[in-house]
TITORRO-344875 format. One record per residue (C-alpha): residue in one letter; x, y, z. Coordinates in nm, 3 decimals, padded with zeros to 5 digits. Example, Ala and Ser with C-alpha at 12.3 -4.5 7.8 and 13.67 -1.06 7.14 Angstrom:
REM residues 2
- a | 01.230 | -00.450 | 00.780
- s | 01.367 | -00.106 | 00.714
***
This chain:
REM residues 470
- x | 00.416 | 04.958 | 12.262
- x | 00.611 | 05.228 | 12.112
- x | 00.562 | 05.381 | 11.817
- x | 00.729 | 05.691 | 11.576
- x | 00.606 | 06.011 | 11.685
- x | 00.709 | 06.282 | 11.347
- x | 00.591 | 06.561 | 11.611
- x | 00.876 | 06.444 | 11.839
- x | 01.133 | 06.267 | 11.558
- x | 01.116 | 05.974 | 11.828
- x | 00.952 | 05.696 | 11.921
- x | 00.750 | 05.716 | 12.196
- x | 00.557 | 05.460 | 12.441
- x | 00.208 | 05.476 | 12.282
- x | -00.108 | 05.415 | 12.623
- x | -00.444 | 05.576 | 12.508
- x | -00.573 | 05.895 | 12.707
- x | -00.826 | 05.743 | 12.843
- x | -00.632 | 05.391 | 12.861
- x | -00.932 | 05.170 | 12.708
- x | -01.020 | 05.406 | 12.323
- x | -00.777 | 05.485 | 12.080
- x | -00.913 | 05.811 | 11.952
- x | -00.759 | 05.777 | 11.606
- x | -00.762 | 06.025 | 11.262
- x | -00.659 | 05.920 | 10.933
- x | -00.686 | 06.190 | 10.664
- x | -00.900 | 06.015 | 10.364
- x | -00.946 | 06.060 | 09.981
- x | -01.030 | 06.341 | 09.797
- x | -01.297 | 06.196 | 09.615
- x | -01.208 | 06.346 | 09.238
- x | -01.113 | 05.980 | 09.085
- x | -01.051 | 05.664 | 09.137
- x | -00.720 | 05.579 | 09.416
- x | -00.384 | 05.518 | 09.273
- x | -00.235 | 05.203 | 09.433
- x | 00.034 | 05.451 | 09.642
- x | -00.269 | 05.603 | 09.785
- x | -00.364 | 05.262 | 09.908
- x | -00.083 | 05.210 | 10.149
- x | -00.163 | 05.454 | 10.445
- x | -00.543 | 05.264 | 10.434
- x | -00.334 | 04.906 | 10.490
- x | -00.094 | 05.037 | 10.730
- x | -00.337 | 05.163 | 10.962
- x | -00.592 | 04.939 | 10.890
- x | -00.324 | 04.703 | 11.055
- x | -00.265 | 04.909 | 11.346
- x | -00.626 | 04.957 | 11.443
- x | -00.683 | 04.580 | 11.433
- x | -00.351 | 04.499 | 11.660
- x | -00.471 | 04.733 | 11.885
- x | -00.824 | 04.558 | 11.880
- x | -00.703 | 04.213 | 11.880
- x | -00.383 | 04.178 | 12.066
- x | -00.415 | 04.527 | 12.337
- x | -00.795 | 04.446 | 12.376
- x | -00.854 | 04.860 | 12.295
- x | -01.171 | 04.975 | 12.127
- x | -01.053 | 05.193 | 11.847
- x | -01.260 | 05.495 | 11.735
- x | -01.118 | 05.542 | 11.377
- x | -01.251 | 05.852 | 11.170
- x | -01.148 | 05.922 | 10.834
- x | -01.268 | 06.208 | 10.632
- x | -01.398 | 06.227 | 10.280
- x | -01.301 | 06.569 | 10.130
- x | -01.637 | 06.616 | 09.832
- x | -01.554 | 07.024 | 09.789
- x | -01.159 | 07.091 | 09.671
- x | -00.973 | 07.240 | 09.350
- x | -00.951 | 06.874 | 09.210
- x | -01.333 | 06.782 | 09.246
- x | -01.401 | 07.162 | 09.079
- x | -01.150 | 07.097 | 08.804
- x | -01.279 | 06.757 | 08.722
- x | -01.643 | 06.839 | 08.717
- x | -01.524 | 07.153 | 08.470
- x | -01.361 | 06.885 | 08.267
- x | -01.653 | 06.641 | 08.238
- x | -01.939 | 06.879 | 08.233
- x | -02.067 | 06.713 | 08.538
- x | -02.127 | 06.826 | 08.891
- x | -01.909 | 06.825 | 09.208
- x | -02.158 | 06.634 | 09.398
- x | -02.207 | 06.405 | 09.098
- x | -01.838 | 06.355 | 09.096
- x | -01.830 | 06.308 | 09.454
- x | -02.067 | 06.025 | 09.487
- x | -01.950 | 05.805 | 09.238
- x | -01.662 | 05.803 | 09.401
- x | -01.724 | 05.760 | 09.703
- x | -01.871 | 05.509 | 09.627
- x | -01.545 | 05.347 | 09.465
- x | -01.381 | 05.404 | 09.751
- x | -01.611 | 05.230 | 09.987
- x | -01.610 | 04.917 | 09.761
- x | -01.220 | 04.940 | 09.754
- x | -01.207 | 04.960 | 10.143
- x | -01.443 | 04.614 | 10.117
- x | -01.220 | 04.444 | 09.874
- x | -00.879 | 04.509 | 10.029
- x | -01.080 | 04.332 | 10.371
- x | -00.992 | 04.696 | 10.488
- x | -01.261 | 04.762 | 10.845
- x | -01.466 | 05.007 | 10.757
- x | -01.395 | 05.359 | 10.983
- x | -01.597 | 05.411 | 11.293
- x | -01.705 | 05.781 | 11.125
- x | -01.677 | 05.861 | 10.786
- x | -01.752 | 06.237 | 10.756
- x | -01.836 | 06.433 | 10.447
- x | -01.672 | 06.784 | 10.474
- x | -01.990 | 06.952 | 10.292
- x | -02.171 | 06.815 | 10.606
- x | -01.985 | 06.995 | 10.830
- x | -01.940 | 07.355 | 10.652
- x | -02.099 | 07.522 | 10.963
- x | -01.805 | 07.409 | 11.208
- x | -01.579 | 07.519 | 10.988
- x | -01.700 | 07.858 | 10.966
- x | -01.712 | 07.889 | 11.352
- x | -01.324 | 07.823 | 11.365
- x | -01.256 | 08.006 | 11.083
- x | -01.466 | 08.299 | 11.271
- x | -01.237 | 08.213 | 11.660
- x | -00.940 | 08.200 | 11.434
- x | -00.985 | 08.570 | 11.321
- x | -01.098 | 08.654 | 11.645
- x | -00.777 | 08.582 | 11.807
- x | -00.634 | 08.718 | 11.527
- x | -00.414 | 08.423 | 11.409
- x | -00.628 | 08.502 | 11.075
- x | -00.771 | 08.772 | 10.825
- x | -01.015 | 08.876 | 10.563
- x | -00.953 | 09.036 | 10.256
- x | -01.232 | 09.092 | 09.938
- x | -01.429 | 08.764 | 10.070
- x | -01.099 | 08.523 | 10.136
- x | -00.952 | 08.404 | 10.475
- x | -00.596 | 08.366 | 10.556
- x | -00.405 | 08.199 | 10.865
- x | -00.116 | 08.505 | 10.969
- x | 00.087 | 08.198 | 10.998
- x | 00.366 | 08.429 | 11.194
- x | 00.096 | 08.498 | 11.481
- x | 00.112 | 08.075 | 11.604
- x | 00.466 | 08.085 | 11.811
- x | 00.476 | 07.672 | 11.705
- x | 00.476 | 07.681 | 11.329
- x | 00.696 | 07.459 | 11.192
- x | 00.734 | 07.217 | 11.472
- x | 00.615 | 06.939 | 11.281
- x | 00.800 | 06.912 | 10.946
- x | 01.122 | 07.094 | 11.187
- x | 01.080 | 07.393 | 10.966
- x | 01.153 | 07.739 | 11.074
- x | 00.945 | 08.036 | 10.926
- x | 01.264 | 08.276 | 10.828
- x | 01.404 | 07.963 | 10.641
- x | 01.026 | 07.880 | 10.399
- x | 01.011 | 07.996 | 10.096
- x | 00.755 | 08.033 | 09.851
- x | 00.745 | 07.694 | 09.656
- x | 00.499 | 07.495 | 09.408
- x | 00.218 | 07.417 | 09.733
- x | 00.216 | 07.736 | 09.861
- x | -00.053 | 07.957 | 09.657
- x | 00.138 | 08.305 | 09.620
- x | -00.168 | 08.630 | 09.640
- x | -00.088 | 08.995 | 09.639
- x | -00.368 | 08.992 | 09.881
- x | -00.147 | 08.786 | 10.128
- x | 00.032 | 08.970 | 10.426
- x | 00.302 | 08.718 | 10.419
- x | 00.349 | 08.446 | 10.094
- x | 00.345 | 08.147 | 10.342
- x | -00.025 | 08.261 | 10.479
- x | -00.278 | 07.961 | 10.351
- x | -00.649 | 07.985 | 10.330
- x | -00.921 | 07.942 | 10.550
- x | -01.204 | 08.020 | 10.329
- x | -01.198 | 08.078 | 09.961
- x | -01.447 | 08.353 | 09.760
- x | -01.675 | 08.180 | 09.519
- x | -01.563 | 08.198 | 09.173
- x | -01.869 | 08.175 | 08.915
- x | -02.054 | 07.845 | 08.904
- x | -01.843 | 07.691 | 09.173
- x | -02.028 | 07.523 | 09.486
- x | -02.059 | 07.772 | 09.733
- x | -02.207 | 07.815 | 10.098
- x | -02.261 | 08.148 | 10.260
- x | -02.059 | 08.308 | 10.515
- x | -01.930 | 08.632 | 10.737
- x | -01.721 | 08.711 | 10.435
- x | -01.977 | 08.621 | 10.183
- x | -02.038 | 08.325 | 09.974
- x | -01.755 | 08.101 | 09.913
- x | -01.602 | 07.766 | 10.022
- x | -01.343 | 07.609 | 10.299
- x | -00.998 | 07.580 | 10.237
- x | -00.868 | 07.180 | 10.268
- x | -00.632 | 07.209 | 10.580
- x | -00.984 | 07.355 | 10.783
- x | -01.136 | 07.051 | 10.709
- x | -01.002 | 06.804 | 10.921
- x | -00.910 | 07.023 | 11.176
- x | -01.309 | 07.040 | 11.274
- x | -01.377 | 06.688 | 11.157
- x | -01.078 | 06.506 | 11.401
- x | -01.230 | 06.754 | 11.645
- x | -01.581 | 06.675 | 11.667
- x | -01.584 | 06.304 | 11.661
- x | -01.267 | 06.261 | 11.879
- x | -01.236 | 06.585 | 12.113
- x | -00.992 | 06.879 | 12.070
- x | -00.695 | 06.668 | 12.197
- x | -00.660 | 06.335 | 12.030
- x | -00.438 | 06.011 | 12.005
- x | -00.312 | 05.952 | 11.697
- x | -00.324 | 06.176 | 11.366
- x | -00.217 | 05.996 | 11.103
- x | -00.156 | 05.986 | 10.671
- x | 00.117 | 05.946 | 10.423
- x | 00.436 | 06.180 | 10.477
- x | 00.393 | 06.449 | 10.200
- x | 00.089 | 06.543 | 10.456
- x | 00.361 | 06.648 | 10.706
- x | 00.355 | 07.001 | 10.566
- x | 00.147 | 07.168 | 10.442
- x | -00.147 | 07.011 | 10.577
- x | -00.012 | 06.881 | 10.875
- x | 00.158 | 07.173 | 10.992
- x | -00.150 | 07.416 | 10.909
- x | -00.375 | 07.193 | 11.089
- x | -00.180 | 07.230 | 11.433
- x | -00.163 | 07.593 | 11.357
- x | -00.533 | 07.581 | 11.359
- x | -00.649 | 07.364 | 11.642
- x | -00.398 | 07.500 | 11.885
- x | -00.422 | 07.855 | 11.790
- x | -00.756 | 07.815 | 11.838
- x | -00.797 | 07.609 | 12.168
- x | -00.427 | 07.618 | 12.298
- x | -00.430 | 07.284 | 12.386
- x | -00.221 | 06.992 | 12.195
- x | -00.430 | 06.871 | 11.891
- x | -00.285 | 06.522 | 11.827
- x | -00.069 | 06.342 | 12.085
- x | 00.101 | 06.088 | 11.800
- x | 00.175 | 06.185 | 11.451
- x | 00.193 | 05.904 | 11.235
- x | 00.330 | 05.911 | 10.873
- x | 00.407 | 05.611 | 10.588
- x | 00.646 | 05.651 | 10.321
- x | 00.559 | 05.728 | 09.965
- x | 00.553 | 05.453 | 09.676
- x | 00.747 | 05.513 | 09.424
- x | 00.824 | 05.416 | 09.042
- x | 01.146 | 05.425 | 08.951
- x | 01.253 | 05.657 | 09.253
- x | 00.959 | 05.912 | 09.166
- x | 00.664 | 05.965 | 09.362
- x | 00.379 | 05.777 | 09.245
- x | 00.139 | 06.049 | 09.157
- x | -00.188 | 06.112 | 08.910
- x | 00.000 | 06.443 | 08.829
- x | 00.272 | 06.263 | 08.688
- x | 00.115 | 05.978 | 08.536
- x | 00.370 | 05.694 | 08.676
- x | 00.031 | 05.525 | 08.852
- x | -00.143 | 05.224 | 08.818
- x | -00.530 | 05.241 | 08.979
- x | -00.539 | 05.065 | 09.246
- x | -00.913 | 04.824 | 09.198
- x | -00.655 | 04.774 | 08.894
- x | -00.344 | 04.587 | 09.065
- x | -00.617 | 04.419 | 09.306
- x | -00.828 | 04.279 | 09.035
- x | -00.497 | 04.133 | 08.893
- x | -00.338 | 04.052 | 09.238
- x | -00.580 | 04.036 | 09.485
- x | -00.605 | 04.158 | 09.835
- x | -00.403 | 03.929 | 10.053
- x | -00.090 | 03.972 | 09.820
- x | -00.132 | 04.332 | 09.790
- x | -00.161 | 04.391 | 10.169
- x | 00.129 | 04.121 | 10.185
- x | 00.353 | 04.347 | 09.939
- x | 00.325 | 04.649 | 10.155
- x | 00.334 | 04.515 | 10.475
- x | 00.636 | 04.313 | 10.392
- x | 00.841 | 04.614 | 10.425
- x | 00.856 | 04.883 | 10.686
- x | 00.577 | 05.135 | 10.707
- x | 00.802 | 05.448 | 10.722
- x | 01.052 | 05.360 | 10.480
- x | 00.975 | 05.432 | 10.096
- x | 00.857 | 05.157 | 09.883
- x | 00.969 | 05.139 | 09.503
- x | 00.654 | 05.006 | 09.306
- x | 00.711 | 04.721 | 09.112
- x | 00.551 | 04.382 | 08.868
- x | 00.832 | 04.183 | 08.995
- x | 00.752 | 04.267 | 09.365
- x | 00.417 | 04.193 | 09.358
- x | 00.409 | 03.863 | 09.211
- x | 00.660 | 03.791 | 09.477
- x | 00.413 | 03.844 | 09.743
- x | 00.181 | 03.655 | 09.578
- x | 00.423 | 03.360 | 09.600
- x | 00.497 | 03.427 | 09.949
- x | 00.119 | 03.468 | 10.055
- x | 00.000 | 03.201 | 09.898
- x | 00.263 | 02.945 | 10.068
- x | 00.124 | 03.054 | 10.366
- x | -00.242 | 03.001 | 10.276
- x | -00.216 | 02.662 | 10.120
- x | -00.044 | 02.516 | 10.410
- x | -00.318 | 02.702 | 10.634
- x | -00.600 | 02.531 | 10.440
- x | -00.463 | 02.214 | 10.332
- x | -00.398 | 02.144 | 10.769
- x | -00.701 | 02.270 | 10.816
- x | -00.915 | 02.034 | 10.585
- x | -00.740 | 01.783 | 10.645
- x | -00.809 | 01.811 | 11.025
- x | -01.150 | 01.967 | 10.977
- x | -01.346 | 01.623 | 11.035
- x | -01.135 | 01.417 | 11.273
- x | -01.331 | 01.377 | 11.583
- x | -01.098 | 01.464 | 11.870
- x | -00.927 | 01.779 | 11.930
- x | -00.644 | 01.650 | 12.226
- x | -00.331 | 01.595 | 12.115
- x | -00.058 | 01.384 | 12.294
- x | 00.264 | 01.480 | 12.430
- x | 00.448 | 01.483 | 12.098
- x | 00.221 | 01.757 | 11.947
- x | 00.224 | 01.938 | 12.335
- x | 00.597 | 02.010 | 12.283
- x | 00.590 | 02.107 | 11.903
- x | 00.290 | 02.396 | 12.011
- x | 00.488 | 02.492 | 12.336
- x | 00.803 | 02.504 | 12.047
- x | 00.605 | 02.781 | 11.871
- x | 00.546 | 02.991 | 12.176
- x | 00.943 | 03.218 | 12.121
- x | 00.785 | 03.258 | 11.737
- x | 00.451 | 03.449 | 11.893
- x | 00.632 | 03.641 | 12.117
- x | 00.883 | 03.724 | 11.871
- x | 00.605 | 03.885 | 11.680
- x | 00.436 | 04.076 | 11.942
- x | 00.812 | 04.219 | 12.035
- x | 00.790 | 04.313 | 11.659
- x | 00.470 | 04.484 | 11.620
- x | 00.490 | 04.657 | 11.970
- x | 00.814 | 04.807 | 11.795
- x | 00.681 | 05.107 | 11.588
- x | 00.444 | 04.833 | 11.388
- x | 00.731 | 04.636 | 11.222
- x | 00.551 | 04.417 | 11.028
- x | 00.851 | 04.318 | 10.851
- x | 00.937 | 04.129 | 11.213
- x | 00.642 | 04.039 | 11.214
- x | 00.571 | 03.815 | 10.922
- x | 00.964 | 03.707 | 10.938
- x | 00.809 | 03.519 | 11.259
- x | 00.509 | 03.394 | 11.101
- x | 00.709 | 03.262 | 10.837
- x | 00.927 | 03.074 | 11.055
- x | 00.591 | 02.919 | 11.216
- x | 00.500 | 02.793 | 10.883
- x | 00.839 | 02.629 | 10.879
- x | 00.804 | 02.476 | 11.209
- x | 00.483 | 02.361 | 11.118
- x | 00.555 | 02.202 | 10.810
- x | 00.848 | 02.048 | 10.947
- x | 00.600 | 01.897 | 11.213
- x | 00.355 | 01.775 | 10.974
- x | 00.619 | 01.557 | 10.776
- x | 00.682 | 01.331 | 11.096
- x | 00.386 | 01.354 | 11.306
- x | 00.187 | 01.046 | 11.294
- x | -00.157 | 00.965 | 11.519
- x | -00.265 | 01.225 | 11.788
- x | 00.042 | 01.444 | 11.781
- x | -00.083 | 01.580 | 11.424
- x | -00.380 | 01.696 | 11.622
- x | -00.147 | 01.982 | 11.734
- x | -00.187 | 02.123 | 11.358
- x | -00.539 | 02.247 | 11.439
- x | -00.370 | 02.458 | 11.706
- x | -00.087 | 02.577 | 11.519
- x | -00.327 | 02.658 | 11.170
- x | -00.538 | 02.928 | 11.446
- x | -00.234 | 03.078 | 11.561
- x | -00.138 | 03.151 | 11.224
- x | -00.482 | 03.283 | 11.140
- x | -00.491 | 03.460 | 11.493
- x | -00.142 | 03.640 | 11.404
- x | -00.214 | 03.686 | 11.059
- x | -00.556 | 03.874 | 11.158
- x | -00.388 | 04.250 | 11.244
- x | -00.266 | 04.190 | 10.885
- x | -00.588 | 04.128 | 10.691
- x | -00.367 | 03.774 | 10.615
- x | -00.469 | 03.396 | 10.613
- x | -00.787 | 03.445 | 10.751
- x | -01.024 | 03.293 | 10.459
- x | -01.059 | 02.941 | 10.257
- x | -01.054 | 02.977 | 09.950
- x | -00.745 | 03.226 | 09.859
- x | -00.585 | 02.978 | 09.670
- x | -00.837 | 02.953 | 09.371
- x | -00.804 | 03.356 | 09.360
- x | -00.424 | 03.281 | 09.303
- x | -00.386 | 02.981 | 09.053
- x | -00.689 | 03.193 | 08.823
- x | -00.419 | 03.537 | 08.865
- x | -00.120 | 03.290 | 08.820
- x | -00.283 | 03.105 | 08.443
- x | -00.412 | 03.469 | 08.351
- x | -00.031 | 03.598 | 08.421
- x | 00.125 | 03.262 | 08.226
- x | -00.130 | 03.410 | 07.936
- x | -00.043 | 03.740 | 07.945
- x | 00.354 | 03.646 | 07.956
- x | 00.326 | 03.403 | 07.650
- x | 00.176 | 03.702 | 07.435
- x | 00.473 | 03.932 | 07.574
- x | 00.654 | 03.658 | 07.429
- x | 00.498 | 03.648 | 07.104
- x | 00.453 | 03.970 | 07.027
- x | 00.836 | 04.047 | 07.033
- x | 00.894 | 03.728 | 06.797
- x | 00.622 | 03.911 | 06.578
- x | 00.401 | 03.625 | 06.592
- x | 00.092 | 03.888 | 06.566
- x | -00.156 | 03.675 | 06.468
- x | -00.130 | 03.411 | 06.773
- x | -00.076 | 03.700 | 06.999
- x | -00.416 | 03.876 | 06.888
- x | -00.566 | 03.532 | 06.957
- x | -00.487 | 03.491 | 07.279
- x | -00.656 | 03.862 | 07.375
- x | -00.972 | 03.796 | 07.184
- x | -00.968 | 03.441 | 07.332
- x | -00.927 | 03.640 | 07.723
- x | -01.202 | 03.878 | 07.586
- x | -01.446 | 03.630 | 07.522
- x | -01.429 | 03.506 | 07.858
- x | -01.424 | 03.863 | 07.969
- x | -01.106 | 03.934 | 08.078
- x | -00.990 | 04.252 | 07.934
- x | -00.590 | 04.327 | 07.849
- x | -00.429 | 04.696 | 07.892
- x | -00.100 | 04.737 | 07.789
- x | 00.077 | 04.999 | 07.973
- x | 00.419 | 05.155 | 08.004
- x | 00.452 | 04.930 | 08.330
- x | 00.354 | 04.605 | 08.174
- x | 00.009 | 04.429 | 08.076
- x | -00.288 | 04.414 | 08.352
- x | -00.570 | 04.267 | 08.314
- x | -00.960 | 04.353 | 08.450
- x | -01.297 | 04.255 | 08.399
***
């Protein structure tokens, strides 16, 4: 398998260290709000990674994925609401684990809270100044960023040629503009844990340097997010792991491309987001994890009403013909097929193949559900001329489908299709009051979202369109 390695702008044949774990880091939510739907596609991609590896490699995967509860945004927020951080924190958390359980995502092997593990951050914080890569001054801790030899080598930056911009805090207390924090001095009523340099707080980039580290070892497989993590955070966690241990910190670096909306970054900052429990509660799981796996993990993906219903369409195909064989077959007592269905499985054989040769090429998905499509067409072409024992073959064909769709969180589960026709009479709804509403036919148009309200079904009109929740 071989997959795109940012550290090396290649890719590389991917064998675990050990050749039976994939030791595996994804950085996780900061857990201020509710996720965006961009946020969500880094949790899909690798989600479908981890279970090819699982299911068609036979590797055990440990997958850790941090949950930063102390930051700037969790501070602001709680100053907003009048609530506190770890009030803040919890709720959503607890979002995000019900998120992970809707989208079918598997749950990470470690989920570590980085106000859990404030003491290992100290200690590198303390090695780090110790070595002098790093220094205090009036309670704060900075990385002397020109001290590491290799900063840079990740986002192919070179110090002389950085500048100052809009993610890089500028301090008069700085030796050099580009140094980032290690440990910040408590500000009044802020959360705070004491330290060498006094009370205060770690600095974000710290935080999953230590938490990769102590569930996966100080030299790990795979490190992996979206690709504005390249730099800073990227970057400043290689300067601290290897200035600190001088050994590699992640063998793979792994990045997605950004969703965006109209060519922008989708971003809360910006306010061209939709939440993502949102889009899932109108769409559901299977054709959101069908929208973004339908296109190329590393390539940018332009958000989009039009785009998602298409996946729905394209999912859904799939699904009815999975459980309309499958019922169909489910009580007929033999499971031998004659020659007839023989050839039409051995037929399907270049199609599973073809997908493997896809995914074992830098996780194209894309290949790989252009091959289960064509399975579905094989299949269906079967099914309209196979009489007697030869349509046993279906059973076998409906479990490869399943068995390929599994890396994908696809096809797996009766009972998508009622999910789909109640999103698909909602959408027909919400379209016919679009339509009304711009032939001023107010009244009927009111009607229709006090009739949806009723039944609970609550209408939001946004910039992007109308979605609909519960």
């Amino acid at each position: 398998m071989k997959l795109y390695n940012t550290l090396t702008r290649k890719k590389e044949t991917f064998q675990p260290q050990d050749s039976k774990t994939v030791r595996m880091y994804v950085c996780g939510p900061t857990v201020y709000n509710h996720l965006h739907i961009g946020n969500v596609r880094p949790v899909i991609v690798f989600d479908a990674l981890r279970r090819y590896f699982e299911r068609f490699k036979g590797w055990d995967v440990l997958y850790v994925q941090n949950i930063t509860d102390i930051d700037d945004k969790l501070i602001d927020r709680a100053a907003e609401t009048g609530r506190t951080v770890a009030e803040i924190a919890e709720e959503y958390t607890d979002a995000y684990f019900d998120l992970l359980k809707k989208l079918a995502i598997k749950e990470p092997t470690e989920s570590p809270r980085a106000t859990g593990n404030i003491a290992g951050m100290i200690e590198l914080v303390k090695r780090l100044i110790e070595k002098r890569l790093a220094y205090e001054v009036d309670g704060d801790v900075y990385y002397r960023v020109t001290a590491f030899a290799g900063y840079g080598k990740l986002s192919n930056r070179r110090i002389e040629d950085l500048k100052t911009g809009a993610r890089i805090a500028t301090s008069e207390k700085k030796e050099n503009p580009l140094d980032f924090t290690l440990w910040k001095r408590a500000k009044p009523g802020e959360p705070k844990w004491g330290s060498p340099w006094g009370e205060g707080r770690p600095g974000w980039h710290t935080e999953c340097v230590v938490l990769s580290r102590k569930y996966l070892g100080e030299t790990f497989d795979i490190h992996a997010g979206g690709n504005d993590l390249v730099f800073p955070h990227h970057e400043n966690e290689i300067a601290q792991a290897e200035g600190a241990t001088g050994k590699p910190f992640a063998r793979f670096w792994l990045h997605n491309g950004m969703l965006t909306f109209t060519g922008e970054k989708m971003s809360k900052s910006l306010g061209n987001f939709a939440y993502a429990h949102e889009v899932l509660q109108q769409f559901g799981p299977e054709t959101v994890r069908y929208f973004y796996l339908s296109h190329h993990y590393r390539k940018p993906l332009d958000y989009a009403q039009e785009g998602l219903e298409a996946a729905a369409k394209a999912s859904s195909r799939v699904q009815t013909m999975i459980d309309d064989t499958a019922s169909e077959l489910a009580a007929h007592p033999s499971d031998k097929t004659d020659e007839t269905g023989q050839e039409f499985l051995s037929s399907l054989e270049p199609y599973r193949a073809r997908y493997i040769e896809a995914m074992d090429d830098d996780l194209n998905t894309v290949g790989a559900i252009a091959a289960i499509q064509e399975i579905v067409a094989a299949t269906n072409r079967f099914k309209g001329t196979a009489t007697g024992d030869a349509r046993l073959a279906l059973k076998d064909a409906v479990a490869l489908l399943r068995d390929l769709g599994y890396p994908l969180g696809l096809f797996q589960e009766k009972g998508h299709l009622l999910k789909g026709i109640e999103d698909d009479l909602i959408r027909l709804l919400i379209d016919l009051r679009a339509k009304l509403r711009t032939q001023k036919e107010f009244t009927l148009s009111d009607q229709i979202r006090e009739r949806l309200l009723e039944l609970g079904i609550i209408l939001k009109d946004t910039a992007q369109g109308t979605i609909w929740t519960v």
